[in-house]
Every structure is written in C-alpha cells, then in structure tokens.
PAZAPA-4460 file (N, C-alpha, C; in steps of 0.05 Angstrom, whole numbers, plus 32768, in hexadecimal, padded with zeros to 4 digits):
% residues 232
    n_x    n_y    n_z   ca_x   ca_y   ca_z    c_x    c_y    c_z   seq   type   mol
   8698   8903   8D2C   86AD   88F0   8D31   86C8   88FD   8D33     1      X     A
   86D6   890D   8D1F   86E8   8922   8D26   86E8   8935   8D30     2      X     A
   86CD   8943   8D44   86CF   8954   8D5E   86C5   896F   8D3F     3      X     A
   86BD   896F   8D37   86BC   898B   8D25   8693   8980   8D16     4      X     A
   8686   896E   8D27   8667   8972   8D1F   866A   8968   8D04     5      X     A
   864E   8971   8CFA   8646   896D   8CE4   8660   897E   8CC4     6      X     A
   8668   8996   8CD6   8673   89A4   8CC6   8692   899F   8CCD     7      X     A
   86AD   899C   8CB4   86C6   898B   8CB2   86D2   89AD   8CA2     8      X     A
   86D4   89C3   8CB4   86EA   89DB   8CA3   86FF   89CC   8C9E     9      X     A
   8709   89B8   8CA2   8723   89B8   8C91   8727   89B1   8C78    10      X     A
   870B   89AC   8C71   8709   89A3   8C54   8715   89B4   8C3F    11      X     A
   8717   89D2   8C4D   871E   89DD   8C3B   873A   89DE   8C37    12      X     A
   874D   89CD   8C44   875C   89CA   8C3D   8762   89B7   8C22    13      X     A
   8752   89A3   8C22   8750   898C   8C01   874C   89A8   8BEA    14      X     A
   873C   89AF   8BF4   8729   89C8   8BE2   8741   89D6   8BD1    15      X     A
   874E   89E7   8BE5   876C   89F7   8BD6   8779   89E1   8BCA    16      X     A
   877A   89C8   8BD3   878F   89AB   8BC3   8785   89AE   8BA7    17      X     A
   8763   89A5   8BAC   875E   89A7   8B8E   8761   89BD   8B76    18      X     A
   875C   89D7   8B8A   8761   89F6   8B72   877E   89F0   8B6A    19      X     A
   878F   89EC   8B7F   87A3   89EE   8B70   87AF   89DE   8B54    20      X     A
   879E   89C7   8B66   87B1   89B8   8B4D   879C   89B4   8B33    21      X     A
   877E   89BA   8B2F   8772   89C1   8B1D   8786   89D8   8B09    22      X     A
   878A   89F0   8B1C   8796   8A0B   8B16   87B2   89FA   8B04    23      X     A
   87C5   89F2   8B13   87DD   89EA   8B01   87E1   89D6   8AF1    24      X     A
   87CA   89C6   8AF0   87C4   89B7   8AD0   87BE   89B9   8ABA    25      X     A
   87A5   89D6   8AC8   879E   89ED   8AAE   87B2   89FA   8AA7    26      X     A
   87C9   89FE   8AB3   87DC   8A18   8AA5   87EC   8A01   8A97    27      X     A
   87F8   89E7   8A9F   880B   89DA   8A8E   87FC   89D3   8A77    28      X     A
   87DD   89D2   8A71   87CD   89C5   8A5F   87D3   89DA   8A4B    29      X     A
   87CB   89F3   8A5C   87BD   8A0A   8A46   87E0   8A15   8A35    30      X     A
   87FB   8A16   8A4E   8817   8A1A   8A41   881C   8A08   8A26    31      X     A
   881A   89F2   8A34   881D   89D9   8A1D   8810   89DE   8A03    32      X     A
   87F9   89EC   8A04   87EB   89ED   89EC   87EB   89FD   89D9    33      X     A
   87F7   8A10   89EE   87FE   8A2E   89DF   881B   8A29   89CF    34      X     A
   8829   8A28   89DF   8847   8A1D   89CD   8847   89FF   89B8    35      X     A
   8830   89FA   89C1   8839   89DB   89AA   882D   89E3   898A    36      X     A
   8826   89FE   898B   881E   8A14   896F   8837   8A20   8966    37      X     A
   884B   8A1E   8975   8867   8A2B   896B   8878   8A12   8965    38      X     A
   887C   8A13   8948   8891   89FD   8942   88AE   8A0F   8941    39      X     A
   88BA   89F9   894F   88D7   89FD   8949   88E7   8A08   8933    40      X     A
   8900   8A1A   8934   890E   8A23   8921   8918   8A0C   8912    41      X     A
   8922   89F9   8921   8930   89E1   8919   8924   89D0   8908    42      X     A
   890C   89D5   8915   88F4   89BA   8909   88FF   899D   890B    43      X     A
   8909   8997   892B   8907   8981   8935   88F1   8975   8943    44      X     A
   88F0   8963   8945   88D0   8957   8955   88E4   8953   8974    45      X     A
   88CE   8950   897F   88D7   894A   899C   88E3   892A   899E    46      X     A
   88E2   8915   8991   88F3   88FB   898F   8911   8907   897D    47      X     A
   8911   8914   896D   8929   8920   8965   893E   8927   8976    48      X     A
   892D   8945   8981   8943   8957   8999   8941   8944   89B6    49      X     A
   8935   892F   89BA   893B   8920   89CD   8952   890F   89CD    50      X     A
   8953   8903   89B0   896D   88F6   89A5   898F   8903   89A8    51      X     A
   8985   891E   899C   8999   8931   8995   89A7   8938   89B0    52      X     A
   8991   8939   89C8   8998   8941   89DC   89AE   892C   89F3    53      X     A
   8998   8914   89E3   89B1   8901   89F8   89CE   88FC   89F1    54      X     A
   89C9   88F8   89D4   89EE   88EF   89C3   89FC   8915   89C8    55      X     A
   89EA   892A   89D7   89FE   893A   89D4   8A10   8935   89F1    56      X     A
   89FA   892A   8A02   8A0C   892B   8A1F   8A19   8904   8A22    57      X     A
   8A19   88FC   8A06   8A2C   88E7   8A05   8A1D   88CD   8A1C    58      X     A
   8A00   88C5   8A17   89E8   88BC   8A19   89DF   88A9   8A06    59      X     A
   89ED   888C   89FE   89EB   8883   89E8   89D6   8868   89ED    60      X     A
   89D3   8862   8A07   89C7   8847   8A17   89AA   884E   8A23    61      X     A
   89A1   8866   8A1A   897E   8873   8A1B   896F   886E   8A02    62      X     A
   895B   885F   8A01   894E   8861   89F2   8932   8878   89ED    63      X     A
   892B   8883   89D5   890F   888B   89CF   88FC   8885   89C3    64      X     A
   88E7   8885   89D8   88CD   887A   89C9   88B6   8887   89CE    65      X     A
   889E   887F   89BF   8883   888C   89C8   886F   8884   89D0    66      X     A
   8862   8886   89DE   8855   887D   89F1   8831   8888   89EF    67      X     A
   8819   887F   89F7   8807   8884   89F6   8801   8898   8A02    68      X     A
   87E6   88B0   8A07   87DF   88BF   8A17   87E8   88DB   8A0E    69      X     A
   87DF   88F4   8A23   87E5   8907   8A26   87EF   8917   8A32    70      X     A
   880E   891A   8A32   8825   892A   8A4C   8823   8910   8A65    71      X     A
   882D   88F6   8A56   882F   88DF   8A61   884E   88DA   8A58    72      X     A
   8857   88F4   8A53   8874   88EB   8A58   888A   88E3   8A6B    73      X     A
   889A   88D0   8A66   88B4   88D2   8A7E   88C5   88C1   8A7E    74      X     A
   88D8   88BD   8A90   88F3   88AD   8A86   88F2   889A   8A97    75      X     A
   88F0   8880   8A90   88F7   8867   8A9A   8917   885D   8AA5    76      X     A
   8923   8861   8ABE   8939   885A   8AC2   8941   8838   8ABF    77      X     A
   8930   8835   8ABE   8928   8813   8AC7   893A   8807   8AAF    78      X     A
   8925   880E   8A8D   8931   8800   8A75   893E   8820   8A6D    79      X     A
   894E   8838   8A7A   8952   883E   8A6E   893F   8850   8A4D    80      X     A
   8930   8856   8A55   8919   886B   8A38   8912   887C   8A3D    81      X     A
   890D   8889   8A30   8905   88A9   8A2F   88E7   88A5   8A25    82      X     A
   88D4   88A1   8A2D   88B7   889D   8A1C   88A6   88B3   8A24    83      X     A
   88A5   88C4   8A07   889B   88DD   8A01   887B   88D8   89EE    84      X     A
   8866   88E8   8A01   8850   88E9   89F7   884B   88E4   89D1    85      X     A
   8837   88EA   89C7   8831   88DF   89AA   883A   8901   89A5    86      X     A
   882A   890F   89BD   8829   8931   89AE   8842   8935   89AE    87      X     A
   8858   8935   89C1   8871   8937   89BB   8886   8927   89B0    88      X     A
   8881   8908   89AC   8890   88FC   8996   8893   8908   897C    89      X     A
   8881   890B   8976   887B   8908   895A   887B   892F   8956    90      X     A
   887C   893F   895C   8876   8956   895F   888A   8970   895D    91      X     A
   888E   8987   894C   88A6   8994   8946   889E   89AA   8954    92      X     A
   888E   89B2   8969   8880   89CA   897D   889D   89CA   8992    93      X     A
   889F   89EA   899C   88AC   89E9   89B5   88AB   89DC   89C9    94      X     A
   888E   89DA   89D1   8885   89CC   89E7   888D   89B1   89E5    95      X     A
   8893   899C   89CB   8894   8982   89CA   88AF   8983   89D4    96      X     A
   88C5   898E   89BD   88DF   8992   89D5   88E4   8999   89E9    97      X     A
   88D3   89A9   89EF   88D4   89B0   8A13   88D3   899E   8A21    98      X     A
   88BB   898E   8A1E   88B9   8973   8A2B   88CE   895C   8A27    99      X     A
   88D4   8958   8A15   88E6   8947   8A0D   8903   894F   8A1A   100      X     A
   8903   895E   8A1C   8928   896B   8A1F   892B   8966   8A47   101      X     A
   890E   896D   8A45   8905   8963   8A6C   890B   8946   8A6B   102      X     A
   8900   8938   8A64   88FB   8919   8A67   891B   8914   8A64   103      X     A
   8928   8919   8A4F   8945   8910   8A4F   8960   8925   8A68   104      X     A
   894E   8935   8A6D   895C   8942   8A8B   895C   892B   8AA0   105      X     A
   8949   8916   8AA1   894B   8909   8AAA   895E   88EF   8AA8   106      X     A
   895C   88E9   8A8F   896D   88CE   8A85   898B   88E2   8A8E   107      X     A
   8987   88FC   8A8B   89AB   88FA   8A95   89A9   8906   8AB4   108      X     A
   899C   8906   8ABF   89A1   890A   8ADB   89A8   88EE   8AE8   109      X     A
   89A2   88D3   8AD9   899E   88B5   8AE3   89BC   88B0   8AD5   110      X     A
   89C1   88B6   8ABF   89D9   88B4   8AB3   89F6   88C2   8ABD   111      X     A
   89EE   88E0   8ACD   8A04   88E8   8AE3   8A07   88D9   8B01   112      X     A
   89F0   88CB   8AFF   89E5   88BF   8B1D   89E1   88DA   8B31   113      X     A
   89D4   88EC   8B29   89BF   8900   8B35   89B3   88FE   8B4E   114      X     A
   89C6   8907   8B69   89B4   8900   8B7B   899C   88EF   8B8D   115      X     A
   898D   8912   8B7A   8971   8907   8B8F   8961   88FF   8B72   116      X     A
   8965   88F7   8B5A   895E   88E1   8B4C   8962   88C9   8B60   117      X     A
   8975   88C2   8B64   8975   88A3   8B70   8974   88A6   8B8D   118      X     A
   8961   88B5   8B9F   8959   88C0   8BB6   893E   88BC   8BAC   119      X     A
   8935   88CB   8B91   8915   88B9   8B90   8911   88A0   8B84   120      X     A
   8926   889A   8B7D   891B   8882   8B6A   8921   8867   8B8C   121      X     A
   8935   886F   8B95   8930   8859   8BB4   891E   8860   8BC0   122      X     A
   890D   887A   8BBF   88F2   8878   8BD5   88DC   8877   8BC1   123      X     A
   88D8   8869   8BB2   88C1   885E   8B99   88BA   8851   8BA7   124      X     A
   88BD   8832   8BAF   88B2   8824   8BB9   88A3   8827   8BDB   125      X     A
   88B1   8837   8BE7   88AD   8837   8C06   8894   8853   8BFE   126      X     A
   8898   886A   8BEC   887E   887D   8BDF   886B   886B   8BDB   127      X     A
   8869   8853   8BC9   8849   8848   8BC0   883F   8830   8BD9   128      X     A
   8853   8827   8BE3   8847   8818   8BFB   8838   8830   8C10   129      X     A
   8841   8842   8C1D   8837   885C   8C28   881C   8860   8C21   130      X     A
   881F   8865   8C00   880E   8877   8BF3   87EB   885E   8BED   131      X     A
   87FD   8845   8BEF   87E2   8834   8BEE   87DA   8835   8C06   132      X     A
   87EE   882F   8C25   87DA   8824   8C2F   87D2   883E   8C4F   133      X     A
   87DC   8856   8C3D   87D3   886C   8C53   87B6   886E   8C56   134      X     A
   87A2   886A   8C41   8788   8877   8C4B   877B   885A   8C4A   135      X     A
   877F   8843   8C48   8771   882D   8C51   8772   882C   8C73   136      X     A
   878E   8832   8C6E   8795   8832   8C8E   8781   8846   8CAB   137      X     A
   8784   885D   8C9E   8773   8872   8CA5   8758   8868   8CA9   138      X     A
   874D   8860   8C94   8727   8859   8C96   872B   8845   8C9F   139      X     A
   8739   8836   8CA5   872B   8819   8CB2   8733   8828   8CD8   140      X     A
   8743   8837   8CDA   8743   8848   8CF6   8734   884F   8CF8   141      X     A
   8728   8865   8CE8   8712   887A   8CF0   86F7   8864   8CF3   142      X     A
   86EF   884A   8CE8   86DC   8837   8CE6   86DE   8821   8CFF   143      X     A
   86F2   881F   8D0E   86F4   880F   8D24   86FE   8816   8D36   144      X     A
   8701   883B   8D32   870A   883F   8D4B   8729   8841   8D52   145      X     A
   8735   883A   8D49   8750   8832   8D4F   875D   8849   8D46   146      X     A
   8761   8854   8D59   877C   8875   8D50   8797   8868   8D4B   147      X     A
   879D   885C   8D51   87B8   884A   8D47   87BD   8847   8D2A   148      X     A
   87A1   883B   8D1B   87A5   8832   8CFF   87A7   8852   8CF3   149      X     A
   8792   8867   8D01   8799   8882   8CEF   87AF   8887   8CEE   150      X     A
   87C5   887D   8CFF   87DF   8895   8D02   87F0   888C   8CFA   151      X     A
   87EB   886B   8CF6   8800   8860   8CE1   87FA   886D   8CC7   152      X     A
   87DF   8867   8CBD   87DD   8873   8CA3   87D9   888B   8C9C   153      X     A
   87E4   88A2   8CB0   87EA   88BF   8CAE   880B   88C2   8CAA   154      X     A
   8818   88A9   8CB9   8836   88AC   8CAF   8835   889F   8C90   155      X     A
   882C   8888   8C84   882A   8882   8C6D   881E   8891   8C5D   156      X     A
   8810   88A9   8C60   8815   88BD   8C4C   8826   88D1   8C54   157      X     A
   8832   88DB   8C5E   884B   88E2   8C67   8865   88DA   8C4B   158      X     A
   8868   88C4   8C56   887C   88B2   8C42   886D   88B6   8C20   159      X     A
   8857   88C2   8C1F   8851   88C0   8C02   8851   88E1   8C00   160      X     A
   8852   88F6   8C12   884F   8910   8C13   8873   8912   8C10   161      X     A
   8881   88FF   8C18   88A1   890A   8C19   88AA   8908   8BFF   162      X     A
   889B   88EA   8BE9   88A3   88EA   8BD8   8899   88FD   8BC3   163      X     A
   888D   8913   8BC7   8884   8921   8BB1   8891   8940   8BB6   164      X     A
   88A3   893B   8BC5   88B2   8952   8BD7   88CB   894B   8BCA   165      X     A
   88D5   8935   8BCA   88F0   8937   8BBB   88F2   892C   8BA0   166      X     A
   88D7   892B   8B90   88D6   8929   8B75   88E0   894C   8B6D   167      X     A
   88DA   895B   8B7D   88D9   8978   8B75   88F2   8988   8B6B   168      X     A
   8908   8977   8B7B   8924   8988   8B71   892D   8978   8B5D   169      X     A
   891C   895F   8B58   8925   894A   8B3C   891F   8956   8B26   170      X     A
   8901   8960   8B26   88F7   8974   8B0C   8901   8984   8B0B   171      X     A
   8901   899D   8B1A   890F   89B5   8B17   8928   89B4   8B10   172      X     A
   893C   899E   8B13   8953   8998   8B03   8957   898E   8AE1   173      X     A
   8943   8974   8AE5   8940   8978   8ACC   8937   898A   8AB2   174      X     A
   8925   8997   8AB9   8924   89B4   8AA8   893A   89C5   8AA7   175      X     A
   8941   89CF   8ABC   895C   89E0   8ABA   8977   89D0   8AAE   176      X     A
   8974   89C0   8AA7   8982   89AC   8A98   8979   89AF   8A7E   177      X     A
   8965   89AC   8A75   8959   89A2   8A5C   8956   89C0   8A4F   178      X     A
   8949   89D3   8A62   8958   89F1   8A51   896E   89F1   8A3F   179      X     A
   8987   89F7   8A60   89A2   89FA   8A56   89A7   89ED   8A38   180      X     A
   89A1   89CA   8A36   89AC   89C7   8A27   89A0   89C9   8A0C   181      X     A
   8987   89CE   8A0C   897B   89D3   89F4   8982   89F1   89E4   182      X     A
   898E   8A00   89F2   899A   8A16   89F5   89B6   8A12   89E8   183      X     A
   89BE   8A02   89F3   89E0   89FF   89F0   89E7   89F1   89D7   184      X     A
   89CB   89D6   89CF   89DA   89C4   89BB   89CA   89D0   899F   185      X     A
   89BD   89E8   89A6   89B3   89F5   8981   899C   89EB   8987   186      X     A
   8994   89DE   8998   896B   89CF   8993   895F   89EC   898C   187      X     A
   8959   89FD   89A1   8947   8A0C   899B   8957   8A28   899C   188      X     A
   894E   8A39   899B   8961   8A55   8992   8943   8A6A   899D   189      X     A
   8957   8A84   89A7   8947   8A9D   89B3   8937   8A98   89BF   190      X     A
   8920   8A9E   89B4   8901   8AA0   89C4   88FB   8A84   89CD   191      X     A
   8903   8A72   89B5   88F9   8A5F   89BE   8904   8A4D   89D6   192      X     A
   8915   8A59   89E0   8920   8A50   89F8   890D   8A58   8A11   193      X     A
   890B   8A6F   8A0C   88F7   8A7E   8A29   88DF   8A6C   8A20   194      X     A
   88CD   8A6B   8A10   88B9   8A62   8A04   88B2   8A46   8A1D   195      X     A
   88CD   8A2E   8A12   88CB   8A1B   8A23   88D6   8A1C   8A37   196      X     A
   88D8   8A34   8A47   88E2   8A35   8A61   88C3   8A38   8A6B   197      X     A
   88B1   8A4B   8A60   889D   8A4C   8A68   8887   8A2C   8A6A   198      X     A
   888C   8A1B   8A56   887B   8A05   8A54   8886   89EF   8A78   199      X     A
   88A7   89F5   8A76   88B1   89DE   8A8F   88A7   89EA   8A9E   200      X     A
   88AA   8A03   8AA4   889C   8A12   8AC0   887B   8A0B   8AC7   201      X     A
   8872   8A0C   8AB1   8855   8A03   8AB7   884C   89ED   8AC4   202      X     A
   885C   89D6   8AB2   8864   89B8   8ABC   8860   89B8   8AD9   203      X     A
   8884   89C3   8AE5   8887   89C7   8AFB   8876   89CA   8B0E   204      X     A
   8859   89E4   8B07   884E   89E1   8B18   883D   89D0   8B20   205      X     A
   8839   89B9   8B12   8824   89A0   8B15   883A   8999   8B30   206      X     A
   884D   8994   8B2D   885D   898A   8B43   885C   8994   8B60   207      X     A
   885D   89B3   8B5D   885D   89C2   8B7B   883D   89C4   8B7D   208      X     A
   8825   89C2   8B6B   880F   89C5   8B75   8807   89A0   8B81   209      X     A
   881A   8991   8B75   8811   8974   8B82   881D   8976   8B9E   210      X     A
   8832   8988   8B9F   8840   897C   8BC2   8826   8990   8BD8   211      X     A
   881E   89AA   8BC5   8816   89BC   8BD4   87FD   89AD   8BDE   212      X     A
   87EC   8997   8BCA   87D1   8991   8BD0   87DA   8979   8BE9   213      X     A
   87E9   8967   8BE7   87FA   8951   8BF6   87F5   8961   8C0A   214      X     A
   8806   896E   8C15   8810   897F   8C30   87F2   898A   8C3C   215      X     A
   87E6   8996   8C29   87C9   8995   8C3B   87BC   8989   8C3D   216      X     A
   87B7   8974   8C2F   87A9   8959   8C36   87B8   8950   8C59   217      X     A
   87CC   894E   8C59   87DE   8942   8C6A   87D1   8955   8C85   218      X     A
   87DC   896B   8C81   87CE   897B   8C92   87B5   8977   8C9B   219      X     A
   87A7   896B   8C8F   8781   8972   8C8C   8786   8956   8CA4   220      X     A
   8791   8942   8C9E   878B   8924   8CA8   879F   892C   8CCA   221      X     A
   87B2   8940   8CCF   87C0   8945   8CE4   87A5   894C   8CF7   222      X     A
   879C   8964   8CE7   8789   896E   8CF4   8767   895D   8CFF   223      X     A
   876A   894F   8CEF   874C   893E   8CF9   8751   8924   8D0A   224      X     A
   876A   8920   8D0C   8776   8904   8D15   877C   8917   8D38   225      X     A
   8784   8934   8D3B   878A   893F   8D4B   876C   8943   8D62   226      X     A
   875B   8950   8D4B   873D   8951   8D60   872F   8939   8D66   227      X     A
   8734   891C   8D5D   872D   8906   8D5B   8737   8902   8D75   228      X     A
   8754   8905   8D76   8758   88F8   8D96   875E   8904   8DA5   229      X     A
   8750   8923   8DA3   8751   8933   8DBE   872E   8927   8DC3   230      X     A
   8720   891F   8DBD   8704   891B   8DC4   8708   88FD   8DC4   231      X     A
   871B   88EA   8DC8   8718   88CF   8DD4   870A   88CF   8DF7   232      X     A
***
C-alpha cells in the first residue's frame, strides 16, 4: 500500500526514536539515582531550597507542593505552584534540589514573562489539538484512500513536532537558571554544584531525545505519504 511491499525500511527510523529515548531515560533514571545518595551540605530538602529560591529572586505569589509519582515534577503557571515529586519534596539529595531549583527556573521565567515560556504556553492548545487528531487523521486516509486526510494529519503532527522544538530553549534556560542561582544563594556549594549540573543535563536529554524521536517519526510519515502518492 506504501509502494515498499511486504517490507517498510523506514521503520527504522521509529527504531532509532525508540533507542534514543529508551537510552535518555536510562541516563536521567540511573543520574537521578546516583546523586539522590549525596545529601546536601546544607541539609535542605528540595521543598526547602525551592522556597529559599523563590523569596531569593523576590517570588512571594508561588506556591510549593507535592505531588504523586516519580520525576512528575513541574510548575503550574495556571495556579501559580511549583509541585515537586515525593522523592524530591521531601528529600535532602542533590538531585532533589537539582530538580527543584529547575521547576522554580520556571516559576521565574513566567514571573520575568520569559519569552518563549509564553511562546509555549500559547501553542499548548493548537500542540494537543495537532497531537490528537494527527494520526486519527492519517489512518482513516490510509483506510479510505483519501491522501487528503493523510496530509492534513502529517501537518497536525507537525504542529505537535514544533511544540516540542520550542519547549527546548525553555528547559535549557531553566537549568542554567537554577544552577546559577543555587550557586549564588549558598544552596549548594563546590562539587555539589557540578554534581547537579550533571543530573539537569541528563534531564535535558529526555527533551532533545523526544524532539529527536518526533522529527523521525515525522520524517518516517513524509516518506510513506511520499511513495503512497507517487504509486496513485
């Protein structure tokens, strides 16, 4: 049906989607785990130095709380919260501040009015409409025939491939944020600074291995949608 037989090489494009991002869940799992064995000099928990962090950059209208799950953390612009996992609420490990000091990189990137914070938070809605109705769209094409419905729902993942493209300079800000200042306001001291530079970087890569798997998915559907209607 897509001109390539019984046999679909571009699969191996999903294929590398999945190594990768198998690959950069294992390294933020296995970082996370390694540093959440190093407690802090300070012996603050991560709801502490999340606190400490906002009243230092004069952040008094964020709330902290904790939330169910595992590295289910993140900042609600909506009510305003910072809701940090149980392991890093409650928790005096580098890694819990690492995370924590991220999550509130955020509450002040929304609190400077940050860009391309509010560049993703306006393409939220136009990302999950995309992101629902790209591959319904697609199979009910590829099922009736209709190359029309595929290519709408190759641009509606498009629109869900763009939003995971400019989540990217949101994160990478907020860490380099949440360093500096954990650095600057006494949270963590020496090593343990590199320590959680190593845990955000890991993070990070869940991020560039999600756009990397996106982009070849995207690719994979250019390509089958392409031999599809050179053989109409």
């Amino acid at each position: 049906m897509m001109g390539y037989g019984m046999y679909d090489p571009t699969i191996i494009l999903v294929l590398i989607g999945a190594i990768l991002s198998m690959w950069a869940s294992g390294r933020v799992q296995g970082t996370f785990q390694k540093y959440s064995r190093v407690r802090s000099m300070t012996g603050m928990t991560g709801a502490e130095a999340a606190r400490k962090l906002l009243n230092y950059q004069g952040i008094y209208d964020v709330t902290v709380e904790p939330v169910k799950g595992q590295l289910t953390d993140h900042y609600d612009p909506r009510s305003k919260t910072v809701r940090l996992s149980e392991a890093v609420y409650h928790q005096t490990s580098v890694s819990a501040i690492g995370v924590a000091a991220h999550e509130c990189g955020h509450a002040i990137q929304d609190n400077v009015g940050y860009a391309p914070l509010k560049l993703r938070g306006a393409f939220v809605p136009v990302a999950s409409f995309g992101s629902k109705l790209s591959w319904p769209l697609i199979l009910l094409g590829l099922v009736i025939g209709a190359t029309p419905f595929v290519q709408i729902g190759i641009w509606m993942f498009v629109l869900a491939v763009l939003f995971q493209i400019i989540t990217l300079p949101v994160e990478f800000n907020a860490s380099g944020r949440a360093v500096h200042l954990l650095s600057e306001a006494g949270i963590l001291r020496g090593q343990e600074v590199d320590q959680t530079k190593k845990v955000l970087n890991a993070a990070a890569l869940t991020y560039v291995a999600a756009v990397a798997a996106s982009v070849l998915q995207l690719l994979r559907l250019v390509l089958l949608f392409g031999g599809s209607r050179r053989n109409d």
